[in-house]
Short mmCIF file of the C-alpha atoms (twelve columns), coordinates in Angstrom:
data_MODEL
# 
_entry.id   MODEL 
# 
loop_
_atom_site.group_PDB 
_atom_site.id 
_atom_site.type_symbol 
_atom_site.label_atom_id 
_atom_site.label_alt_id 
_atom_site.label_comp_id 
_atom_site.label_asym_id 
_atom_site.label_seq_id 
_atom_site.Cartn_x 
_atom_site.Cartn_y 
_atom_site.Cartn_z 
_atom_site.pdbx_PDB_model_num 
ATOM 1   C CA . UNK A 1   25.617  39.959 63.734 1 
ATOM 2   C CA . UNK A 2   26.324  43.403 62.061 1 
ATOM 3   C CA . UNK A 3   26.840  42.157 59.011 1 
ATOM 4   C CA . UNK A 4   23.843  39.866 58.914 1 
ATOM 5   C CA . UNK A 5   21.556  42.554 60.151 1 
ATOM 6   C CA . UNK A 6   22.885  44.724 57.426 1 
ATOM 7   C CA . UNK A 7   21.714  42.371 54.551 1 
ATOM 8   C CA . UNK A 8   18.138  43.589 54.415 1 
ATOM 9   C CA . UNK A 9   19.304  46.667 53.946 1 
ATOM 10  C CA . UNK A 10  21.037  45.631 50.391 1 
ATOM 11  C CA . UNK A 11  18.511  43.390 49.682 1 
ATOM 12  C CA . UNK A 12  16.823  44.126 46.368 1 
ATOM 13  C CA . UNK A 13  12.881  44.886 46.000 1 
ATOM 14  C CA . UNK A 14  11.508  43.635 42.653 1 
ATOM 15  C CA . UNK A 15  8.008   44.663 41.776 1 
ATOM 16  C CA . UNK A 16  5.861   42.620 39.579 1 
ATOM 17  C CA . UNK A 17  3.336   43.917 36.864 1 
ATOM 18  C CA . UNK A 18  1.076   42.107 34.836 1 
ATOM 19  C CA . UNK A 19  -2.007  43.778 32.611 1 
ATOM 20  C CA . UNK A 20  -3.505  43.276 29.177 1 
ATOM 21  C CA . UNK A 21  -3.072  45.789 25.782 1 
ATOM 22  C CA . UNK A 22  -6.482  46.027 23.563 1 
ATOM 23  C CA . UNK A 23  -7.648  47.961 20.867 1 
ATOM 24  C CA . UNK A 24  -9.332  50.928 21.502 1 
ATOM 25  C CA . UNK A 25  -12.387 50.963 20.240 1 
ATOM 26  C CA . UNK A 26  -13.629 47.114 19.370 1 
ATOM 27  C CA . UNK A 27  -11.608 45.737 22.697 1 
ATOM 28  C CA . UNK A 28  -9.809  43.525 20.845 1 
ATOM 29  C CA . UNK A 29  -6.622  41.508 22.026 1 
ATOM 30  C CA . UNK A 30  -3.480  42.905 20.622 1 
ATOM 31  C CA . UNK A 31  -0.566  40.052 20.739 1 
ATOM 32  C CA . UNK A 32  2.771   41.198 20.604 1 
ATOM 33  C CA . UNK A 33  2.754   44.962 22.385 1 
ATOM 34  C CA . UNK A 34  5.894   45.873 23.014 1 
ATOM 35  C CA . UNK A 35  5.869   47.281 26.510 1 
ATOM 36  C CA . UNK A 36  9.367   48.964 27.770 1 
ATOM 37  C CA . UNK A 37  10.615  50.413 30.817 1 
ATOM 38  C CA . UNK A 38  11.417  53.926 30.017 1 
ATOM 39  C CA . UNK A 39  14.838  54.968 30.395 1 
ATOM 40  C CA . UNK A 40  16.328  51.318 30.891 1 
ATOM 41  C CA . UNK A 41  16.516  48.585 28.442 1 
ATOM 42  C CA . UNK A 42  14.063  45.916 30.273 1 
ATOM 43  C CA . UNK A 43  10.846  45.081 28.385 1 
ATOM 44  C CA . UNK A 44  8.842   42.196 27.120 1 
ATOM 45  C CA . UNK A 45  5.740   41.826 24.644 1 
ATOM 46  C CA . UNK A 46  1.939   40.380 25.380 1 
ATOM 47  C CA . UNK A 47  1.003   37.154 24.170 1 
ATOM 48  C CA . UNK A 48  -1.319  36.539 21.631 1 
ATOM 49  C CA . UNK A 49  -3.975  36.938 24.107 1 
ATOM 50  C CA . UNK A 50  -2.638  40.644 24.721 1 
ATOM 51  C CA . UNK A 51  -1.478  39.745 27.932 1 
ATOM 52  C CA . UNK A 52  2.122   40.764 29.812 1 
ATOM 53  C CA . UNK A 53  3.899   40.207 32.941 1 
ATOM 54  C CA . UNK A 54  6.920   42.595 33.461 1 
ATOM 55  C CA . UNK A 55  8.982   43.187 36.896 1 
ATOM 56  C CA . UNK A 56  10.493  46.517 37.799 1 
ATOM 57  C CA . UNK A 57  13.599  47.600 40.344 1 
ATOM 58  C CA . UNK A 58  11.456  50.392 41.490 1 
ATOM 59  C CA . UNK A 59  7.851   52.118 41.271 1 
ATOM 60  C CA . UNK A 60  6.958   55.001 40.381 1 
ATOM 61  C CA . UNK A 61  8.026   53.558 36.935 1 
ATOM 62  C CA . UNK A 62  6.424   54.579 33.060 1 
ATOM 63  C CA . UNK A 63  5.729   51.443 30.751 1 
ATOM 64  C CA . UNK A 64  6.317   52.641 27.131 1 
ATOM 65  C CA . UNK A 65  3.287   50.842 24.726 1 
ATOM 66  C CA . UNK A 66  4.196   50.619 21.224 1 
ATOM 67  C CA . UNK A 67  2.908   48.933 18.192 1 
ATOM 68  C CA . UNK A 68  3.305   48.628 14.297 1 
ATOM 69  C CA . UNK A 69  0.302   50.698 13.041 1 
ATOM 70  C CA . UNK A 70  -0.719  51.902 16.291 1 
ATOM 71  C CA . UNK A 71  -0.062  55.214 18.063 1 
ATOM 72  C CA . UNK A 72  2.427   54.745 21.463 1 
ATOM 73  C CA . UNK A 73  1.080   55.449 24.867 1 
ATOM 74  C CA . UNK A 74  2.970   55.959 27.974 1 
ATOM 75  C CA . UNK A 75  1.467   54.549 31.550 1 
ATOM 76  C CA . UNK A 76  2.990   55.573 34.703 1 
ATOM 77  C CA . UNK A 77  2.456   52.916 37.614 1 
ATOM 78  C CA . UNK A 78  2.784   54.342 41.327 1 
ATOM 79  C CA . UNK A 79  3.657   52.368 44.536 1 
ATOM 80  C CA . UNK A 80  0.475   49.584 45.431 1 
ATOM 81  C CA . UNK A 81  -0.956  49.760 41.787 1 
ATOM 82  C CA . UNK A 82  1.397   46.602 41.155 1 
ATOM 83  C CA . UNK A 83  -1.278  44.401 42.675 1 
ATOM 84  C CA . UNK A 84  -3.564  45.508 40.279 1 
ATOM 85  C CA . UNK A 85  -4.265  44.181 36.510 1 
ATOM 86  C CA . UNK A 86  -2.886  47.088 34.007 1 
ATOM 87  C CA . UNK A 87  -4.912  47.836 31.639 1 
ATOM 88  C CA . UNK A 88  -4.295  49.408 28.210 1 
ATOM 89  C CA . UNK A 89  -5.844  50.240 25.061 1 
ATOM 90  C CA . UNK A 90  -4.138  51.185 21.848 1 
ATOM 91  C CA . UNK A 91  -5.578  53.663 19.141 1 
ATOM 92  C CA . UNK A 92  -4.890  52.902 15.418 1 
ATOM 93  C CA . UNK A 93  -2.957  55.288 13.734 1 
ATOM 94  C CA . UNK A 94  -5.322  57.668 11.500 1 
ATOM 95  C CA . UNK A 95  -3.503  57.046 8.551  1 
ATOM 96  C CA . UNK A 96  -0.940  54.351 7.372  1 
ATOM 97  C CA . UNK A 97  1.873   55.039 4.518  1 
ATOM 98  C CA . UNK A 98  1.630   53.182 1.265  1 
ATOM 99  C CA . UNK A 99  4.722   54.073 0.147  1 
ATOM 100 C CA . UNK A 100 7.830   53.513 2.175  1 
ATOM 101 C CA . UNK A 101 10.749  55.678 1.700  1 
ATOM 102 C CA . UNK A 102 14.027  53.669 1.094  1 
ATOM 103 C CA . UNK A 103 17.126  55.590 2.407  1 
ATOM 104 C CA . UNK A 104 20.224  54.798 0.150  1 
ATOM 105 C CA . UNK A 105 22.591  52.402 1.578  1 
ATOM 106 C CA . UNK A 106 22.260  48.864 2.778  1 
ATOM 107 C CA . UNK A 107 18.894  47.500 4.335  1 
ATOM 108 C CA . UNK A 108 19.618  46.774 8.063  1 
ATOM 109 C CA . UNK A 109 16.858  43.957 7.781  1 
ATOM 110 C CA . UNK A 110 18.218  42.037 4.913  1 
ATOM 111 C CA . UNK A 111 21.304  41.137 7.229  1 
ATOM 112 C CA . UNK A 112 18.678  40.280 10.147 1 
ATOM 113 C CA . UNK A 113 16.616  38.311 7.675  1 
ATOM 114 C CA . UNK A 114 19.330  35.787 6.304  1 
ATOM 115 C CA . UNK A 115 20.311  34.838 9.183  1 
ATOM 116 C CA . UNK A 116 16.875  33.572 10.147 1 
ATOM 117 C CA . UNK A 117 16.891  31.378 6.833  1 
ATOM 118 C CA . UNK A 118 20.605  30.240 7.562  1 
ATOM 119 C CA . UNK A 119 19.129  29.065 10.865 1 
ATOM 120 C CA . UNK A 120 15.851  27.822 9.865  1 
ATOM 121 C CA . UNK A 121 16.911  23.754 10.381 1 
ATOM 122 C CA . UNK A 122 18.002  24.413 13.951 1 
ATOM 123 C CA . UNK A 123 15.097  26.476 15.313 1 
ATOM 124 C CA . UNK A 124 12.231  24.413 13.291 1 
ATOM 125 C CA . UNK A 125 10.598  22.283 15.416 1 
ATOM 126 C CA . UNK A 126 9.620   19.795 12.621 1 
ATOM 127 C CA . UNK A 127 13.050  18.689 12.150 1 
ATOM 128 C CA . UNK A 128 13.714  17.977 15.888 1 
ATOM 129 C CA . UNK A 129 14.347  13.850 16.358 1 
ATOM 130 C CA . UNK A 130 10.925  13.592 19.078 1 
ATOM 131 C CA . UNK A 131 8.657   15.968 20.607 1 
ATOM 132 C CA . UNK A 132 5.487   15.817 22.293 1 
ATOM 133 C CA . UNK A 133 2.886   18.234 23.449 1 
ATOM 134 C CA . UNK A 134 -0.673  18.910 25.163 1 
ATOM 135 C CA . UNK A 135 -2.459  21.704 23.844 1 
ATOM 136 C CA . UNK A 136 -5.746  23.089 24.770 1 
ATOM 137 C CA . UNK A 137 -7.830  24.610 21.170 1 
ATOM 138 C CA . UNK A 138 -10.953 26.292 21.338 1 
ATOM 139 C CA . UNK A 139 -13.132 27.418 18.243 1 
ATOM 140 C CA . UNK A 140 -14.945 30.449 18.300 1 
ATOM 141 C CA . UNK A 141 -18.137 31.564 15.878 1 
ATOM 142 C CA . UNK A 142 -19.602 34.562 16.604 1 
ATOM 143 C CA . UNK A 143 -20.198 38.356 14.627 1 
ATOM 144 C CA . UNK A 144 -17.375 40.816 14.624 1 
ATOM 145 C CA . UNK A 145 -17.166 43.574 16.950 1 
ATOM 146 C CA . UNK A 146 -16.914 46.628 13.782 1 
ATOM 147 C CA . UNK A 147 -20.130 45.085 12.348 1 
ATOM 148 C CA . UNK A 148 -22.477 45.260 15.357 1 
ATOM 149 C CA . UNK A 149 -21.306 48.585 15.967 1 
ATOM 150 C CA . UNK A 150 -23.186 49.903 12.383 1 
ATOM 151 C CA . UNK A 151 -26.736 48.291 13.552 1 
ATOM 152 C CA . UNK A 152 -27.085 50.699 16.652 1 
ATOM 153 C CA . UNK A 153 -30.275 52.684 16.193 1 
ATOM 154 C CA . UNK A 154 -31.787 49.847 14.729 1 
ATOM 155 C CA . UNK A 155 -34.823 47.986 17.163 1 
ATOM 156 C CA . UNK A 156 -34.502 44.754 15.323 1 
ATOM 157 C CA . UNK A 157 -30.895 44.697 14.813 1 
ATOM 158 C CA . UNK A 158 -30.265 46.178 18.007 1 
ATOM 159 C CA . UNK A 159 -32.065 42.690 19.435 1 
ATOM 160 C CA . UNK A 160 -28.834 41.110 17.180 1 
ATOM 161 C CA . UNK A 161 -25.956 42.931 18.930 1 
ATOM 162 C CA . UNK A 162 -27.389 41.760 22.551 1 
ATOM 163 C CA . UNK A 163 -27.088 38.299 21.354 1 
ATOM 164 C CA . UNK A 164 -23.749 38.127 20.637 1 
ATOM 165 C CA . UNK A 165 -23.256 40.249 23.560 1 
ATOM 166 C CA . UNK A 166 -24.164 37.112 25.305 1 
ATOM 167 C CA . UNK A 167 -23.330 34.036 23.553 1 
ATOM 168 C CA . UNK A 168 -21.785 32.861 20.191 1 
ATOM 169 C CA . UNK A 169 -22.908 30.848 17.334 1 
ATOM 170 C CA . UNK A 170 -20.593 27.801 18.454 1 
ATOM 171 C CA . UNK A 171 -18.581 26.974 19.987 1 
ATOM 172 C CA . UNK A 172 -15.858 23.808 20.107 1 
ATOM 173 C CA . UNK A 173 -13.042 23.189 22.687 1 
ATOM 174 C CA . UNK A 174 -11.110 20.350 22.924 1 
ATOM 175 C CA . UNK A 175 -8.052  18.861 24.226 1 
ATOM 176 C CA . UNK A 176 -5.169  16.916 22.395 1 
ATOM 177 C CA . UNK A 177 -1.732  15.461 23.331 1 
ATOM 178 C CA . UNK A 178 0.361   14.695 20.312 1 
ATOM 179 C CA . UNK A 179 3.870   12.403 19.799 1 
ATOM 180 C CA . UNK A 180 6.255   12.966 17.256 1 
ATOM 181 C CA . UNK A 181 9.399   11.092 16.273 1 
ATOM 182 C CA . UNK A 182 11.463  11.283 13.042 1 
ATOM 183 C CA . UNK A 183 10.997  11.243 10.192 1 
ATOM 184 C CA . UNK A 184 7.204   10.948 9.970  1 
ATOM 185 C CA . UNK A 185 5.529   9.087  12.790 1 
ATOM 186 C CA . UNK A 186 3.099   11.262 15.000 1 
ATOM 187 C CA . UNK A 187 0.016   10.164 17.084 1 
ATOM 188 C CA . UNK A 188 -2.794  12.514 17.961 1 
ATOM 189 C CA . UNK A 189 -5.456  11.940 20.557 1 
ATOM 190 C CA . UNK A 190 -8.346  14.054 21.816 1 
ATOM 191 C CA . UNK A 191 -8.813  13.661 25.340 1 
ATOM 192 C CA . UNK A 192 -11.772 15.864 25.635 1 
ATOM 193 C CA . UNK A 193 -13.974 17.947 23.897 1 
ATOM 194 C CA . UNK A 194 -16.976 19.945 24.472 1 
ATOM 195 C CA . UNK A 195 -19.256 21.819 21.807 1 
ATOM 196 C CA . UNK A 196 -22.411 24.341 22.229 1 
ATOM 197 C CA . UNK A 197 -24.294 26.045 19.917 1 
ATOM 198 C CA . UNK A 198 -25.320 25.922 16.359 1 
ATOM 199 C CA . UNK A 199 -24.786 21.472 15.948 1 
ATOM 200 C CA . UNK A 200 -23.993 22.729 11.578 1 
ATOM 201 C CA . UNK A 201 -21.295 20.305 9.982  1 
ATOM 202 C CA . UNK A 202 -19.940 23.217 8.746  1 
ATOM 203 C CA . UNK A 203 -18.943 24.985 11.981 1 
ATOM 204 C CA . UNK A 204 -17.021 21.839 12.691 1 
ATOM 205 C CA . UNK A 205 -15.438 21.528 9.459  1 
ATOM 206 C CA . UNK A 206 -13.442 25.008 10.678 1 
ATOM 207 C CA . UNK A 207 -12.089 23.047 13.150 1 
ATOM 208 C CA . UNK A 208 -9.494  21.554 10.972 1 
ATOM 209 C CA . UNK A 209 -5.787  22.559 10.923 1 
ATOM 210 C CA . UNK A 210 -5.781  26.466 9.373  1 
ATOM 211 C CA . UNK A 211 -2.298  27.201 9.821  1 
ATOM 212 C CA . UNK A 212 1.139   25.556 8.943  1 
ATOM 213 C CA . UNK A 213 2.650   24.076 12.927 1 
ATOM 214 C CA . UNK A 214 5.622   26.332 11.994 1 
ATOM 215 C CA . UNK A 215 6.692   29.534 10.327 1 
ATOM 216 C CA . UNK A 216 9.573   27.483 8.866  1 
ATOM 217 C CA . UNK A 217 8.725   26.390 5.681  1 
ATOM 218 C CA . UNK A 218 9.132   27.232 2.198  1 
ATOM 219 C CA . UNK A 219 5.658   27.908 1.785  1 
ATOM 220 C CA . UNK A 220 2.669   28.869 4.604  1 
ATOM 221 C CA . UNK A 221 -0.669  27.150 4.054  1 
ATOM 222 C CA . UNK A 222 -3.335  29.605 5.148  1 
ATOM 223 C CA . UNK A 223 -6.797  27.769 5.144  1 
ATOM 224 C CA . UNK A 224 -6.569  26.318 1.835  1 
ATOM 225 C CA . UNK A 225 -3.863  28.086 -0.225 1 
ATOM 226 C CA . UNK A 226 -0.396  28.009 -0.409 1 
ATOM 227 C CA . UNK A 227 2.086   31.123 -0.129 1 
ATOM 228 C CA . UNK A 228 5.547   32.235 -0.115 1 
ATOM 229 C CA . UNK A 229 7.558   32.461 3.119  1 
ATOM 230 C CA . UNK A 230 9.094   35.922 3.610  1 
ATOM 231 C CA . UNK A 231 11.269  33.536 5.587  1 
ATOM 232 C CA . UNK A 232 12.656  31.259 2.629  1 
ATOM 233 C CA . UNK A 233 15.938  31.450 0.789  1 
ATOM 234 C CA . UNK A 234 16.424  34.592 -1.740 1 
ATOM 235 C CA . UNK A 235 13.108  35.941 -0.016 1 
ATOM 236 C CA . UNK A 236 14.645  39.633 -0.027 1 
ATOM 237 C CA . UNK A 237 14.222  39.502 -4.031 1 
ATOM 238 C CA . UNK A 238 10.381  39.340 -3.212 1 
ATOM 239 C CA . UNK A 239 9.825   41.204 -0.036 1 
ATOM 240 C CA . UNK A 240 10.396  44.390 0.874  1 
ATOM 241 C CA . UNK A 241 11.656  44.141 5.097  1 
ATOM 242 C CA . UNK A 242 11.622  47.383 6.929  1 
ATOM 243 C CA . UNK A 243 13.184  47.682 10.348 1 
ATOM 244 C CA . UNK A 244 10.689  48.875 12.444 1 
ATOM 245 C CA . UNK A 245 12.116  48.591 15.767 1 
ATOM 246 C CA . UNK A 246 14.671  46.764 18.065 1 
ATOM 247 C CA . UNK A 247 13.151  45.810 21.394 1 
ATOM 248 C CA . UNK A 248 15.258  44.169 24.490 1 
ATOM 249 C CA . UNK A 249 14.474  41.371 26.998 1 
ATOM 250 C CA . UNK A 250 16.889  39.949 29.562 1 
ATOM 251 C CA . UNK A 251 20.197  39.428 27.606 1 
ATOM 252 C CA . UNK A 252 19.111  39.475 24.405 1 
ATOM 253 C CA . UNK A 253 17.717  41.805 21.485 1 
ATOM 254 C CA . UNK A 254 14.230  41.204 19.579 1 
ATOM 255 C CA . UNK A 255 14.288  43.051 16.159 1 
ATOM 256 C CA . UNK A 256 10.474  43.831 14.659 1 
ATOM 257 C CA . UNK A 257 10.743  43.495 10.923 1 
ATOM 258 C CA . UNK A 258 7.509   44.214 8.749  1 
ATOM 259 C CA . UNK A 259 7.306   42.479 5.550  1 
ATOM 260 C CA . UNK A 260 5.625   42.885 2.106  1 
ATOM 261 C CA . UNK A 261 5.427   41.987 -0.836 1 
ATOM 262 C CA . UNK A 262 8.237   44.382 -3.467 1 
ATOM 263 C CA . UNK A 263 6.351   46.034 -6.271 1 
ATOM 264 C CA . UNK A 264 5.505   44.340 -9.207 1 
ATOM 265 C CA . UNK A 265 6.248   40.970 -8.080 1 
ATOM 266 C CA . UNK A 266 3.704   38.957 -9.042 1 
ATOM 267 C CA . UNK A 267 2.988   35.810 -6.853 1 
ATOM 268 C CA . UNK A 268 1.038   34.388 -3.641 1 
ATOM 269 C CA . UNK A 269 2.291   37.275 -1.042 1 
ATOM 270 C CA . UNK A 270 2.331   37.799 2.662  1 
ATOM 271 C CA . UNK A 271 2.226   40.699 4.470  1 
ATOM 272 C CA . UNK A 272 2.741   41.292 8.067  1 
ATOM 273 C CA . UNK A 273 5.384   41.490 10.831 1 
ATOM 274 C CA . UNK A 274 8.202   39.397 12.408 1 
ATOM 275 C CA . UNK A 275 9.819   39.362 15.677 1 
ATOM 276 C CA . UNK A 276 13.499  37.999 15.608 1 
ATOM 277 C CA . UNK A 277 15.200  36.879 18.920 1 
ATOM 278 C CA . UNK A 278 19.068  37.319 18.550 1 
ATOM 279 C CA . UNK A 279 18.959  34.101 20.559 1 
ATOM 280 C CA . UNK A 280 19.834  31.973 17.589 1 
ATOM 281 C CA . UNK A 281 17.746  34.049 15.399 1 
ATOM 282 C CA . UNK A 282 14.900  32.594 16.029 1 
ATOM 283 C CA . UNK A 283 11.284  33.551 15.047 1 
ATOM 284 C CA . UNK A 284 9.570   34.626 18.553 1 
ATOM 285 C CA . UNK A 285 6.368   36.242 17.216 1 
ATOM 286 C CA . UNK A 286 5.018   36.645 13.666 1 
ATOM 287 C CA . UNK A 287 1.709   37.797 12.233 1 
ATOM 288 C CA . UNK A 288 0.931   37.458 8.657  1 
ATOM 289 C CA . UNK A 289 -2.120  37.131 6.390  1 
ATOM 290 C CA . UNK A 290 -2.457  37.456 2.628  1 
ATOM 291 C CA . UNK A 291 -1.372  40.305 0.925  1 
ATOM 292 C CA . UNK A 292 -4.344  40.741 -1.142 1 
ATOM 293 C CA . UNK A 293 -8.176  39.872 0.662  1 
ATOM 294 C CA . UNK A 294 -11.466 39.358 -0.957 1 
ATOM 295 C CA . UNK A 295 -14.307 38.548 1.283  1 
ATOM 296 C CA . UNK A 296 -12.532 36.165 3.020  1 
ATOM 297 C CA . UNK A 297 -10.103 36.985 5.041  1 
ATOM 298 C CA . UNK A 298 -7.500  35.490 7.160  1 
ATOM 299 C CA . UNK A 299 -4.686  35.884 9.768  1 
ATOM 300 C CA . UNK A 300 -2.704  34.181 11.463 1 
ATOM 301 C CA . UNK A 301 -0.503  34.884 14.991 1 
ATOM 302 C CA . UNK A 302 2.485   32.464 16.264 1 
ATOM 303 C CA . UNK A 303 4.358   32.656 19.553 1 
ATOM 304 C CA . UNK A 304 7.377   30.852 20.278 1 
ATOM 305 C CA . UNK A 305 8.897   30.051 23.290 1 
ATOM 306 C CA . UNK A 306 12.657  29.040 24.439 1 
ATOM 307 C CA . UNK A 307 11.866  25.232 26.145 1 
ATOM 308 C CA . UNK A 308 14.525  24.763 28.818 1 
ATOM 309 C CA . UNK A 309 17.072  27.437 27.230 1 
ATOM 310 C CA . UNK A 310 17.546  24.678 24.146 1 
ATOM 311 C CA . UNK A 311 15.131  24.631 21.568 1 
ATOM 312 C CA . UNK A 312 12.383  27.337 19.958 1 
ATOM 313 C CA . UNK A 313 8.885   25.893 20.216 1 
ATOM 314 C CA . UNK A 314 5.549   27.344 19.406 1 
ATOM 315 C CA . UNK A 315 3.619   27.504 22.748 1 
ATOM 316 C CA . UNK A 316 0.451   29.561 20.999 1 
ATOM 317 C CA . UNK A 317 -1.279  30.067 17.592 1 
ATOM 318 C CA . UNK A 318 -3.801  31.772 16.332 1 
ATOM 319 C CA . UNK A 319 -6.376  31.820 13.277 1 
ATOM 320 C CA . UNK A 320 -8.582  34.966 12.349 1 
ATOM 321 C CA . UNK A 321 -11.204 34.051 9.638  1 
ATOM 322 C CA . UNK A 322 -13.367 36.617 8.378  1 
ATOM 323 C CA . UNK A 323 -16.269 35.702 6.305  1 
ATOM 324 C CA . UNK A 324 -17.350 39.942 5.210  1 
ATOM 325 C CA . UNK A 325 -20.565 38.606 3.775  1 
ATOM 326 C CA . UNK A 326 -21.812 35.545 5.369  1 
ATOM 327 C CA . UNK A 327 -25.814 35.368 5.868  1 
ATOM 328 C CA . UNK A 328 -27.723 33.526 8.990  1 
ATOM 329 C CA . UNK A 329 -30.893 32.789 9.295  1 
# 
């Protein structure tokens, strides 16, 4: 009875946290935060949403927010502010270096980054035998944040910004279950859909496929051009990979690796950032968009998850389209 009574005692408390990480400023979602748990190596990273659920031994605890391009911020949560949503908000940095200084030795990200292409087969979901899959996609049209900003003062314009603050131009969601099997069957159904606003071909035309399934491939189809994978074989002879930081989550190690394209080379480039799992180094998180933008841009977000401990999978994506000078009635 001693000993039973005793086992509360040893028992241990864990406290769970969950919040969201914007950008300051616009309020934007920021997917792939790393947020750590100063002074031990437990951490995670939001979702492409910006959203994060971490759990802590003990409170008062500090969450560490970092971010490529983005100054750090430190968060201390006390004991009861667990049950509340944690909210954060990122600034960009003031300035970002064009130039990156190359220390002389070998590149710690070139080791990092082969063994991602020497793995590509077993942690791309397109060459699995089956698969299937429900996903929920939802279309957004609407004005961007940075822009409505620049027509305060302005009556008219002013009468803009609270309509967006309100509603968007369309808007399409649907739902689709899809079956896969080897080497090329697949079946895709759309079990519901629902669409407001603006009834323009057009809008609906966006709704097509804007981004490869997988970050796999020898080349990434963004809208409707082709480029070169920073993941692909001999890849380190185009891109320049920097080690920006080495984040940790349960057993295993998450390496953030920027990419761009190496001076002078002259083809259809990427830039953006990868996040490596050590877990057969697999692609967790990317984000990537073209190199060089006119007045349309794009990017696009991926987030993979481990199904059942066996096999990466993507579990979200996400498109950005940016049309700089598009005109509405």
């Amino acid at each position: 009875m001693l000993l039973l009574s005793a086992i509360p005692l040893w028992a241990q408390t864990e406290y769970p946290l969950k919040g969201g990480v914007t950008e300051q400023g616009t309020g934007r979602a920021l997917a792939f935060v790393s947020v750590g748990v100063q002074g031990s190596p437990r951490g995670t990273t939001s979702d492409i949403e910006g959203r994060f659920r971490l759990t802590v031994e003990k409170l008062p605890v500090t969450l560490v927010f970092t971010y490529v391009g983005y100054e750090s911020k430190s968060v201390t949560i006390n004991p009861g502010a667990e049950t509340q949503v944690i909210t954060v908000s990122l600034k960009k940095k003031d300035f970002q270096l064009k130039e990156v200084v190359v220390k002389a030795g070998p590149n710690p990200a070139i080791p990092i980054i082969k063994k991602v292409v020497a793995n590509r087969d077993n942690n791309n979901p397109e060459k699995l035998e089956s698969y299937s899959y429900t996903s929920y996609n939802k279309l957004i049209l609407t004005a961007n944040n940075d822009s409505l900003t620049k027509m305060k003062g302005d009556t008219s314009k002013e009468k803009v910004m609270k309509f967006f603050e309100r509603t968007h131009l369309f808007l399409l969601e649907t739902v689709t279950k899809k079956k896969f099997i080897a080497p090329n069957l697949s079946n895709e159904d759309i079990t519901g859909i629902r669409a407001s606003g603006f009834k323009d071909p057009s809008f609906m035309a966006l709704a097509t496929q804007l981004q490869s399934f997988t970050f796999y491939n020898e080349v990434i189809e963004l809208g409707d051009k082709a480029y070169i994978n920073p993941v692909s074989k001999n890849s380190e002879n185009k891109y320049l990979f920097v080690l920006e930081d080495t984040l940790y989550e349960k057993n295993d190690s998450i390496y953030v690796i920027s990419f761009a394209p190496r001076t002078g080379k002259n083809f259809d480039a990427m830039t953006g950032v990868l996040y490596i799992n050590t877990n057969g180094y697999a692609i967790q998180n990317v984000i990537a968009k073209p190199a060089e933008e006119d007045n349309f841009g794009i990017k696009i977000q991926q987030k993979y998850e481990l199904i059942d401990g066996k096999k990466w999978f993507p579990v979200q994506l996400n498109t950005d389209l940016m049309f700089k000078n598009a005109q509405f009635n």
